[in-house]
C-alpha positions in Angstrom: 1.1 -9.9 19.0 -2.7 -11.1 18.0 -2.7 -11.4 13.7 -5.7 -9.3 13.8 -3.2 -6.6 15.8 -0.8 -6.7 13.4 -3.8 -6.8 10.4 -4.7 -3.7 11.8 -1.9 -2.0 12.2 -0.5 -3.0 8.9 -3.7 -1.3 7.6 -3.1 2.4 9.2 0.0 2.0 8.4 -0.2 1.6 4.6 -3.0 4.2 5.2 -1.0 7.1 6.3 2.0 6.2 3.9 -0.2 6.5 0.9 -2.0 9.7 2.2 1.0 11.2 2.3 2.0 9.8 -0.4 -0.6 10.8 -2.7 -0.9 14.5 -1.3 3.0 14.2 -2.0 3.0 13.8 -5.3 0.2 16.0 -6.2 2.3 18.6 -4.2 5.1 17.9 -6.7 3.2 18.0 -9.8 1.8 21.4 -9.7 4.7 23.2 -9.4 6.3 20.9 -12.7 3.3 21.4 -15.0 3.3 25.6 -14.4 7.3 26.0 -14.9 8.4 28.7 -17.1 11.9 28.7 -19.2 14.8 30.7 -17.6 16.9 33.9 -18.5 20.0 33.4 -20.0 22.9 35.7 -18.8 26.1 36.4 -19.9 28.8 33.5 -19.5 31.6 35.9 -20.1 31.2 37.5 -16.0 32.1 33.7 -14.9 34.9 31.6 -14.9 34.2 28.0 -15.8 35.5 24.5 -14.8 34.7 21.2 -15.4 35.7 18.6 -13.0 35.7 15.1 -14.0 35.8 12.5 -11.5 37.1 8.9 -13.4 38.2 5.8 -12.5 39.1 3.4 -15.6 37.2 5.1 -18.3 39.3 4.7 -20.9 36.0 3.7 -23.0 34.8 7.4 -22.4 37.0 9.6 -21.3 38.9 10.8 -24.6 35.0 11.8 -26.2 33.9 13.3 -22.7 37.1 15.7 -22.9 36.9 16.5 -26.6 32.6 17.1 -26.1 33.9 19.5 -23.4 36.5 21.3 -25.2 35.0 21.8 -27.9 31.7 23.0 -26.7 33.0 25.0 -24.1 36.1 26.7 -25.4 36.3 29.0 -22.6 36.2 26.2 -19.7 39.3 24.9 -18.2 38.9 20.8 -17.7 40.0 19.1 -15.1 40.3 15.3 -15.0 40.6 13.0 -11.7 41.8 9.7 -12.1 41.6 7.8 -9.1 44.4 5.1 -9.1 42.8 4.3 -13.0 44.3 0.5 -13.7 43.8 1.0 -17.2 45.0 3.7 -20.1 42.5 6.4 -18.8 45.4 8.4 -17.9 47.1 8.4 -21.0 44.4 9.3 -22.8 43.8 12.0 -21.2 47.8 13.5 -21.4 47.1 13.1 -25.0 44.1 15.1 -24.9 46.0 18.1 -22.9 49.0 18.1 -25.7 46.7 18.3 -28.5 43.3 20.2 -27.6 44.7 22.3 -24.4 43.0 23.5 -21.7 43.0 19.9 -19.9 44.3 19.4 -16.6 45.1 15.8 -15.2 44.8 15.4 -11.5 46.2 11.7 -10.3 45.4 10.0 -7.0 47.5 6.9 -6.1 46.9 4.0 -3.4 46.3 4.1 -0.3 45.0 8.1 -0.9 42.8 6.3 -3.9 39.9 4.8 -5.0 38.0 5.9 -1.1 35.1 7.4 -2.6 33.8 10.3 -5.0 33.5 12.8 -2.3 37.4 12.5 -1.0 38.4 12.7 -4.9 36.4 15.8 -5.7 37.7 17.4 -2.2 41.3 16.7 -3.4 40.2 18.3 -7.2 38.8 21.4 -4.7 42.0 22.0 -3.0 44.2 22.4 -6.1 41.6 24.3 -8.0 41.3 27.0 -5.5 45.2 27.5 -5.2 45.0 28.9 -8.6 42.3 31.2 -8.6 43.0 34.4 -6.1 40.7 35.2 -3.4 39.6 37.7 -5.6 37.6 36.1 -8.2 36.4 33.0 -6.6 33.3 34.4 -6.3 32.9 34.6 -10.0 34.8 31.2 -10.3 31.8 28.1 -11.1 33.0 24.3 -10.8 30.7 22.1 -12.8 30.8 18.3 -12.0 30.3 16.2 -14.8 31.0 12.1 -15.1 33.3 10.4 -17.5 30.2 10.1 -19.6 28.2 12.9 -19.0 27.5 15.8 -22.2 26.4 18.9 -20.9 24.0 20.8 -23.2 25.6 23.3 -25.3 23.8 26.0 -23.8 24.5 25.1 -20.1 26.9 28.2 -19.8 24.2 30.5 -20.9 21.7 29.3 -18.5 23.5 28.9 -15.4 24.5 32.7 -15.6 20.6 33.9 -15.9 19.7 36.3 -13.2 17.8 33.7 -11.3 20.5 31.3 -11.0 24.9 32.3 -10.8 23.5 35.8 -11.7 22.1 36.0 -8.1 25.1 36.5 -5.5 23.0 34.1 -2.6 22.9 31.0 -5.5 25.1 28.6 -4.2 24.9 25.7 -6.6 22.8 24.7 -9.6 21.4 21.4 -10.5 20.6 20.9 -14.3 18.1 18.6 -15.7 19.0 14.7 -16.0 18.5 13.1 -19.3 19.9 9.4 -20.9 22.2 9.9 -24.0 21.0 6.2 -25.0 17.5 6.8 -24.7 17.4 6.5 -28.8 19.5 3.4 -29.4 17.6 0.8 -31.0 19.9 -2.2 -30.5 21.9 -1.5 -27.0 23.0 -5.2 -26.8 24.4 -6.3 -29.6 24.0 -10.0 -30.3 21.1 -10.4 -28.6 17.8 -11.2 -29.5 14.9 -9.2 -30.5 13.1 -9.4 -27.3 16.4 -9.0 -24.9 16.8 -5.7 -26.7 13.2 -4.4 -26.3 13.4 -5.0 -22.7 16.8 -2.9 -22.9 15.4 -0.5 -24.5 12.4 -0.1 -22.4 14.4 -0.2 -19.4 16.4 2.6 -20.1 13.5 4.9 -21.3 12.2 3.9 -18.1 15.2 5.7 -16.5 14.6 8.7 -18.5 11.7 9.1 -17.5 12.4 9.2 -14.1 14.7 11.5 -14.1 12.8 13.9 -16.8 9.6 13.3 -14.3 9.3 12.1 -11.0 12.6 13.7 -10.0 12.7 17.0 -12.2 8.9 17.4 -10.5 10.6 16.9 -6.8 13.6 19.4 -7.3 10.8 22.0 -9.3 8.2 21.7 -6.3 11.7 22.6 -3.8 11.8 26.1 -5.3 9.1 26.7 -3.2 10.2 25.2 0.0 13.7 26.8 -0.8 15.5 23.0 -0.6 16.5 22.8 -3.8 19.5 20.1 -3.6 22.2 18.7 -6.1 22.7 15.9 -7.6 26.0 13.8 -8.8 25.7 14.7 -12.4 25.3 18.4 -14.2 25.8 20.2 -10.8 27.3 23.5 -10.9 29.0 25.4 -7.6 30.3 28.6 -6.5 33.8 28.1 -5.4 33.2 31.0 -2.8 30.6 28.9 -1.5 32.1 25.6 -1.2 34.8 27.4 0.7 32.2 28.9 3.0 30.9 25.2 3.9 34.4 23.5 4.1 34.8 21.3 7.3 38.8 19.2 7.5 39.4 17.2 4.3 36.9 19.7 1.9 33.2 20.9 1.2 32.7 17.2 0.6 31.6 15.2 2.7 32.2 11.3 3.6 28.6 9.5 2.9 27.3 7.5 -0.3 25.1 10.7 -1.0 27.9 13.3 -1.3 25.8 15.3 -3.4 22.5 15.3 -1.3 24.9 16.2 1.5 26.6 19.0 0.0 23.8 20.5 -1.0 22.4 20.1 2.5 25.2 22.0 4.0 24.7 24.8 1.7 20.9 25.2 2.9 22.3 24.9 6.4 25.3 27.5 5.5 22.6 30.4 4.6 23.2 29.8 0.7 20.4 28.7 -1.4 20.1 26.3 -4.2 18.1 26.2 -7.8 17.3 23.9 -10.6 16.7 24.8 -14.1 15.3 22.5 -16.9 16.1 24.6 -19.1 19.6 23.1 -20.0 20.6 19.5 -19.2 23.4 17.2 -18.8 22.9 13.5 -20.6 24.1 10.5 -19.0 24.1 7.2 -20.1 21.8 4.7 -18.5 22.0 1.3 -17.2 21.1 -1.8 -19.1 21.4 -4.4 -16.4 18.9 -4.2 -13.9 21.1 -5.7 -11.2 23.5 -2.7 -11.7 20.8 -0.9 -11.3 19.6 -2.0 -8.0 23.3 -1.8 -6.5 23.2 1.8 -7.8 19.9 2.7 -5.8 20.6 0.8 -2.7 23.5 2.8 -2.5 21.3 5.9 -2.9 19.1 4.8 -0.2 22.1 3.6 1.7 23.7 7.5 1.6 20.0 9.1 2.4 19.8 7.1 5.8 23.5 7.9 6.4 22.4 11.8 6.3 19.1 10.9 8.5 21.6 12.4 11.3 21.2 16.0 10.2 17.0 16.2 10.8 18.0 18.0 14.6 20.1 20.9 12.1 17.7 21.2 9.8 14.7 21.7 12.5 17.3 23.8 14.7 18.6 26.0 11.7 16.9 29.5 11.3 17.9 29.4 7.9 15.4 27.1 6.7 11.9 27.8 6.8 8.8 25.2 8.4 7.9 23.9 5.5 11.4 23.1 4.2 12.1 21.5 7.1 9.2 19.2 6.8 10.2 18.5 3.0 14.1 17.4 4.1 12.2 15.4 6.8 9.9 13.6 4.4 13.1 12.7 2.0 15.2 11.7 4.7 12.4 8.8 6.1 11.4 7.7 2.8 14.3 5.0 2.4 13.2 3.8 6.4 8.9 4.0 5.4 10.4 1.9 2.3 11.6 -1.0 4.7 8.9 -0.5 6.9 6.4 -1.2 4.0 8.2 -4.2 2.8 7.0 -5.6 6.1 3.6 -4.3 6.4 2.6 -3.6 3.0 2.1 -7.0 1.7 0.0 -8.1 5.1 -3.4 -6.7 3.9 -3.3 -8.0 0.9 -2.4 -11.4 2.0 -5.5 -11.1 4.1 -7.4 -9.9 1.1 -6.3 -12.8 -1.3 -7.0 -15.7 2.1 -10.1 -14.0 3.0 -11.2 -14.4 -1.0 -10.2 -17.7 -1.5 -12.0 -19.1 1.7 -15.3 -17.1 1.1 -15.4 -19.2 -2.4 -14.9 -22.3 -0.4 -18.0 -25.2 0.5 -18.5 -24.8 4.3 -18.1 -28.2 5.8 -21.0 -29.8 7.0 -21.0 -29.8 10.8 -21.9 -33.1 12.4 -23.8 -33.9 16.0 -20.9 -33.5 18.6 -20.1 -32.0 21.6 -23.2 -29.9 21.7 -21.3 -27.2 19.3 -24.3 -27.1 16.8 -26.2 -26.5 19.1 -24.5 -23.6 20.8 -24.2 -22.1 16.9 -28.2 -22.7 16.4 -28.7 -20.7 19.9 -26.0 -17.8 18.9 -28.2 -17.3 15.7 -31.4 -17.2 17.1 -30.4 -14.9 20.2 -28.3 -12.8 17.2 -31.8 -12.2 15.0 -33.8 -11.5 18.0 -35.6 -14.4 18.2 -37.2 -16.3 21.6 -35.1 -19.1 22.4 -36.5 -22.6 21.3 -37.4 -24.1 24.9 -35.5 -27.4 23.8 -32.5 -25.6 23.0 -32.9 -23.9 26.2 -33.0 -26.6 28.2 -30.2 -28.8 26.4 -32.2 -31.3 25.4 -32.7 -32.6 22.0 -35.6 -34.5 20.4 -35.3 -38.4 20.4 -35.4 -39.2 16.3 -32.2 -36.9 16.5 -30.4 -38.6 19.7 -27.8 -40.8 17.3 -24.6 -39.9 17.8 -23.5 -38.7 14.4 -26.2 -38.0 12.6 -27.0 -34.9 10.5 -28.9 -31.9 12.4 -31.1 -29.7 10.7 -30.2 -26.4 9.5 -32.5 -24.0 12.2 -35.2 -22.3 9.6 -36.0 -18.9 10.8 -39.1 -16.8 10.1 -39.8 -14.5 7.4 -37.6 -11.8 9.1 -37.8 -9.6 6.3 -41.1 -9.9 5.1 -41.9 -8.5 8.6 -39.6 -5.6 9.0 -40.8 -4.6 5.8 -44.6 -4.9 6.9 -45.8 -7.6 4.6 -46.4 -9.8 7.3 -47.9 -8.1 11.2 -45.7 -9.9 14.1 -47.4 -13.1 15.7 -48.9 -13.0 19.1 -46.4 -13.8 22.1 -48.4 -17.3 21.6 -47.9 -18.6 18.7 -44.5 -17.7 18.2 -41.7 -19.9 17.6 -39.9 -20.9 20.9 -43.3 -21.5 22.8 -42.9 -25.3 21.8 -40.2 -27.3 20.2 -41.7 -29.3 17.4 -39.8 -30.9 15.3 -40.8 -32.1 11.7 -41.0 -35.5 10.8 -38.8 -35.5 7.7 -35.8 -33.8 9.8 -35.8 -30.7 7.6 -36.4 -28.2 9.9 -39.0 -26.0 11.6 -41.0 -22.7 10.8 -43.1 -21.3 12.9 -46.1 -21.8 11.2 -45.6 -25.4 12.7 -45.7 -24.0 16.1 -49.1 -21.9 15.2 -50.5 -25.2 13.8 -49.0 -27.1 17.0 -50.6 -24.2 19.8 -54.4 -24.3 17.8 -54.4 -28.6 17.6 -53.2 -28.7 21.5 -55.9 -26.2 22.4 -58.7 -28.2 20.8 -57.3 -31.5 21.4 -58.9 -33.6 24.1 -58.0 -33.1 27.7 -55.8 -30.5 26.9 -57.2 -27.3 28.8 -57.0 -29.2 31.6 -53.7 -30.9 31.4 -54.7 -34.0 31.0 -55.2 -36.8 28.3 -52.6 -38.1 26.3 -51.9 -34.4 25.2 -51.5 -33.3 28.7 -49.0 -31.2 28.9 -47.3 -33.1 32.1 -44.6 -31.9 33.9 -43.9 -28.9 37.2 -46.9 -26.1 37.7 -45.0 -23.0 35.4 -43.0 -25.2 33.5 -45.0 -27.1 30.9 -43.2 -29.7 28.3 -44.8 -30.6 25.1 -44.7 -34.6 24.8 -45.8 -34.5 20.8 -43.1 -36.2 19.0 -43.3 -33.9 15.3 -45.4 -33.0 12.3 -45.1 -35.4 8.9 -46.8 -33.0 7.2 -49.8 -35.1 7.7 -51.0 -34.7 11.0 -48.7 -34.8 14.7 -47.9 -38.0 16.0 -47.0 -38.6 19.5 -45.8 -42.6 21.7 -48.4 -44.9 21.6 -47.5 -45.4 25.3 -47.6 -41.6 26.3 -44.3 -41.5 27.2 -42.4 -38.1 27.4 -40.5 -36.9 24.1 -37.5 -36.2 25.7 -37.3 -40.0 26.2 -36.5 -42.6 23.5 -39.7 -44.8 21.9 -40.3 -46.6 19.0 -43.4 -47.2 18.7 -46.1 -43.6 17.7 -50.0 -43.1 16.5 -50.9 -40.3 14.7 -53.7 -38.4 15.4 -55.7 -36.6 12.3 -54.6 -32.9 11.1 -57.5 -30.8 12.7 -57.7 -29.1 9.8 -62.0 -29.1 9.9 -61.7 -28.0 13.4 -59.7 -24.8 12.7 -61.0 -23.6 9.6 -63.2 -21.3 11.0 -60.4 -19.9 13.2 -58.1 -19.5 10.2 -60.4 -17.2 8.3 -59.6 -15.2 11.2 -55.7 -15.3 11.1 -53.4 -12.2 11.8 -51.4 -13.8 9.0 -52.5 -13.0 5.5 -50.9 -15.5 3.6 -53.6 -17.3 5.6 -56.2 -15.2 4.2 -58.3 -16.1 1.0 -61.0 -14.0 -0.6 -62.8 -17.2 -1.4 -63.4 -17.5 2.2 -62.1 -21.2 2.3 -59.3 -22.2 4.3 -56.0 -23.7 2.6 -53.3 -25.1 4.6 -50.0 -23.4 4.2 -47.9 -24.9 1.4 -45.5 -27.5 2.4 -47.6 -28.5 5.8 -50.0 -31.2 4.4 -51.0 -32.7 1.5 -53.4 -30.9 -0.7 
């Protein structure tokens, strides 16, 4: 693959990613900024339970289960500890004795410690062989983590009419907040500056969940694909018995909660999201944490890139839902994709700057390449092809190997095109001749009208012969005058051909006198004068 290939497609790439990207996100944020509060409904029709999946959090674990007791009297708690290696269990059996209403579920080795989803299946199993048939439908399991804090009003929301107060709600998700969003020193002993980089980082974090991801799950109201997530989901135990498959409801992937959620919109149930009551978490201070954490959320997304054929097959979920589930489910491989692509235009960018701002190297006399580049430029602009550079050849003063060539001077191309200066007749145009200037800086093609007027008026020359004959085949004249010095043209004292080496030249006078007259006459009118005197043009001959 060419690099220009791979420039290009690096640049439709990144392209169509940030289309959709942008029309994505302003897809997302009208739906956030119009969202009105919820009903509340009656808590009292529903029978709560927190489940509490924990594996040593004894740090947290004793305030999680008092918050929850105490703000939600009427909720039964239930506590997983999954093979714990520290007091997390105790604490909790001292909880149960003294507050009530706490219910310890232990996992032990091998059963243990094989993920959040097998735990909260094992919490589903025993939970459901308490509550008859009966009332299940009524019955709501709320997942919270060891350190989650539910608002106090959570109850009251998640029974409003549009949530558990409609029989086809399935789950709930609740809003996502940081309880340490408001701590001013979260490392102690640090310094100033390591705990202003804490602190930013975690409001950072509550921002995205408050934004970005509150706008994503608000926008899925209309697309019905609302989904859950790990923390502050509520579910209808009637529906989780509806989707189970072997072990539980739960299945086996780092994104249990995507997943579950997924199987609900598959299973004909339907999902919603409220901001109007929360759960607070706490968030992350070390950024490497932090990355583990999402790579595993990007890990569990391409893990349930499996289901896109059920969720285009099922007639439960509409076109437009479809292509939202889509969308999620390639956004972890377009991420990996872009790490590859992304960075290539800009590179391009950033080398493309730098060597713009660079000198061009001077190019010397070798291999003929300058002057292939002085016959690309001329056939580029349009020009009539220099009959020297047509043929090869090169004048003599300019035959050492080495030595600097002259940068091709072209005429006043603009000056014509914008109608200053009328075209020249076929004759005295430059490419006629090949005269070079005596100083080696260049030509112009005012030089090859002064060159066409002093050959016709020069002696012999009509009639092709005299030491300005022009010599050579009938049809194929060749110019033996050597160049201009600004003074007058000078050809070999010994009338040999230019296109041969000499050392030895006589000058013959600038015919200026001759063609005065003529010049009043020019097509050109920088050649004009309203005195009605003849100047030469600047830069030809002395004044």
């Amino acid at each position: 693959m060419s690099h220009q290939l791979l420039l290009d497609i690096s640049i439709i790439f990144s392209l169509v990613a940030g289309t959709v990207f942008l029309g994505y996100v302003v897809t997302i944020i009208l739906p956030f900024v119009r969202r009105t509060p919820d009903e509340h409904g009656d808590p009292a029709a529903f029978e709560w339970h927190f489940v509490v999946p924990c594996r040593d959090e004894e740090a947290v674990i004793g305030e999680t289960v008092g918050y929850l007791r105490e703000t939600f009297p009427e909720a039964t708690v239930w506590v997983i500890d999954d093979d714990s290696e520290d007091a997390t269990a105790d604490i909790v059996r001292r909880a149960a004795s003294d507050l009530g209403g706490v219910e310890l579920i232990q996992r032990r080795r091998p059963n243990a410690r094989t993920g959040k989803a097998h735990a909260l299946n094992h919490a589903w199993s025993i939970i459901r062989e308490t509550i008859p048939a009966e009332r299940r439908a009524t019955t709501v399991l709320a997942v919270v983590d060891a350190d989650g804090r539910p608002s106090a009003n959570l109850l009251e929301v998640a029974a409003g009419p549009e949530l558990f107060g409609s029989d086809e709600i399935g789950a709930v998700q609740v809003e996502v907040r940081m309880s340490n969003r408001v701590v001013m020193e979260p490392l102690e002993g640090r310094g100033r500056f390591a705990n202003l980089v804490a602190r930013t980082f975690v409001r950072m974090q509550d921002l995205e969940f408050r934004g970005p991801i509150s706008a994503i799950q608000m926008s899925r109201r209309y697309t019905g694909t609302v989904n859950v997530g790990g923390n502050g989901q509520l579910t209808r135990l009637s529906a989780l018995d509806a989707i189970a498959e072997g072990e539980g409801p739960w299945r086996g992937s780092l994104l249990e909660d995507f997943e579950l959620g997924l199987h609900f919109l598959l299973g004909g149930w339907k999902n919603a999201y409220t901001t109007a009551a929360w759960v607070d978490q706490e968030a992350l201070y070390s950024l490497r944490r932090y990355i583990v954490q999402r790579a595993r959320w990007s890990q569990g997304t391409m893990q349930c890139f499996r289901y896109i054929p059920k969720i285009w097959g099922s007639s439960r979920l509409g076109n437009l839902g479809a292509m939202e589930l889509t969308y999620f489910l390639l956004q972890p491989w377009v991420q990996v994709l872009g790490t590859i692509f992304y960075p290539i235009p800009v590179i391009a960018m950033i080398v493309n700057a730098v060597t713009d701002g660079l000198p061009r190297p001077r190019r010397r006399l070798a291999a003929g390449g300058l002057r292939r580049d002085r016959r690309r430029r001329v056939r580029d602009l349009g020009l009539p092809l220099p009959a020297a550079l047509r043929a090869g050849g090169r004048p003599p003063h300019r035959r050492r190997l080495g030595a600097r060539l002259p940068r091709l001077r072209l005429p006043d191309l603009r000056g014509r095109l914008a109608g200053r200066h009328p075209a020249r007749p076929p004759a005295d145009r430059l490419g006629q001749d090949h005269p070079q200037r005596g100083d080696g800086r260049g030509r112009t093609a005012r030089v090859a009208h002064e060159l066409t007027e002093f050959r016709r008026r020069a002696p012999g020359a009509a009639a092709g012969t005299g030491p300005l004959g022009w010599g050579g085949r009938p049809g194929k004249p060749r110019s033996i005058v050597h160049g201009y010095d600004g003074r007058g043209f000078f050809m070999p004292a010994d009338g040999v051909h230019a296109g041969r080496s000499t050392t030895t030249h006589r000058r013959i006078p600038h015919p200026q006198r001759q063609i005065s007259a003529e010049r009043l006459e020019s097509p050109h009118p920088r050649e004009r004068h309203s005195s009605g005197s003849s100047r030469s043009p600047a830069g030809l001959h002395p004044p």
